[in-house]
N, C-alpha and C positions, 0 to 999 in steps of 0.2 A: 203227194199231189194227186188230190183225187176229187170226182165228184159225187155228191150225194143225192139218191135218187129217196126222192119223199113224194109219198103218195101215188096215185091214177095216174099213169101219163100215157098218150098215144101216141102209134106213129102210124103211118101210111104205110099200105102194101111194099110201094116202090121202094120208100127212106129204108124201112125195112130188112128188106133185100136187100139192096147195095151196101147198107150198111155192116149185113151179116158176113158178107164176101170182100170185104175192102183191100183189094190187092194191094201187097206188099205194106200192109199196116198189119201187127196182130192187135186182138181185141184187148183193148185197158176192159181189166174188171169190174168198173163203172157201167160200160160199155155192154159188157156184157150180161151187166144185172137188169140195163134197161132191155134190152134186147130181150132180154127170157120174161122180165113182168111188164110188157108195158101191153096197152091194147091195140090191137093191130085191124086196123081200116081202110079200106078202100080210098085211094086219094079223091075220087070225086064225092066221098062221103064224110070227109075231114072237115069239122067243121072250122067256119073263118078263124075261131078264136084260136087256135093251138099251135103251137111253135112247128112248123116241118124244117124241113132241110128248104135252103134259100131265102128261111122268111127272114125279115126286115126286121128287129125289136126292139122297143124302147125300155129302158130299165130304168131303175129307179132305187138307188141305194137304198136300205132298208137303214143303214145309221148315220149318213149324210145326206142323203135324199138328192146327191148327185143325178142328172140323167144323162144316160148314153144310151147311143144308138147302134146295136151289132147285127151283122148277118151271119147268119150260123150256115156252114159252108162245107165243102170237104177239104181235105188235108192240101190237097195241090193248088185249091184255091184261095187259101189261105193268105193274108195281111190284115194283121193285126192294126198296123197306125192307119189304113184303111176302113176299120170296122168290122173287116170279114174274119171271122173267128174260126176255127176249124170243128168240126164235133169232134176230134178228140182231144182236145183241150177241155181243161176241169169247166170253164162256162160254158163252151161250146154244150160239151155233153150233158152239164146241168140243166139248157134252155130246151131242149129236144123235146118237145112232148108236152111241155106246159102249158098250161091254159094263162089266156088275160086274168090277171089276180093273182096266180100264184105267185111263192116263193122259189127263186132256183136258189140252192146254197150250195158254193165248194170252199174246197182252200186250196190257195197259191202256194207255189214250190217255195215257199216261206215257210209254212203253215200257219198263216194267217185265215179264218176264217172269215169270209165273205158272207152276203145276202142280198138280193136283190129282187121286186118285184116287177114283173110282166105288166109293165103299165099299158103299154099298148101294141098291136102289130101292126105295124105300119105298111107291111107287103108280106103276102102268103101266095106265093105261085099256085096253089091249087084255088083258089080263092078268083084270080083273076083266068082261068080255065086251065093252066099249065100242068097240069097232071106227069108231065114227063122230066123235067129237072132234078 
């Protein structure tokens, strides 16, 4: 059960931080691969397009072209039949950083392999001035 980090992904100073420190969670190795390669920016210089912590996403199955709707979130805020997804769940941590376009791909504690694209972000707290979330 794990997720697969493909290509460029950014995060924000703050996502960042919190995410390097996440009491009483240790780091999934996914986790921690994003953490060591991803690009690290300033949250008032993230641009709209790219997944942060809090944003809002629409996805888009890449083999049924299902769409749903998830907020990538921290652990304690976490529901799932809600939408709110945790980042350390294999989507969670797959969405984190991606741009509109990309693909996130994991597998479920099946090991089924997944895909979906970032059709669009429907809410990015730095985006609407929120820099602190």
């Amino acid at each position: 059960m794990h997720a697969t980090i493909h290509g460029e992904r950014m995060l924000t100073d703050l996502d960042f931080s919190r995410l390097s420190k996440l009491p009483g969670h240790p780091l999934s190795p996914s986790l921690a691969d994003l953490l060591a390669s991803a690009e690290v920016t300033s949250s008032r210089a993230v641009p709209s397009d790219v997944v942060t912590m809090y944003s809002r996403v629409e996805l888009v199955d890449v083999h049924t072209a299902r769409r749903q709707t998830l907020t990538v979130c921290y652990p304690g805020d976490a529901e799932p039949a809600a939408g709110f997804i945790s980042v350390l769940s294999p989507v969670g941590n797959s969405l984190l950083g991606l741009k509109v376009g990309d693909v996130a791909k994991w597998s479920t504690p099946s090991g089924d392999e997944c895909a979906a694209e970032v059709a669009a972000i429907l809410f990015q707290p730095e985006a609407t001035g929120d820099y602190q979330t």
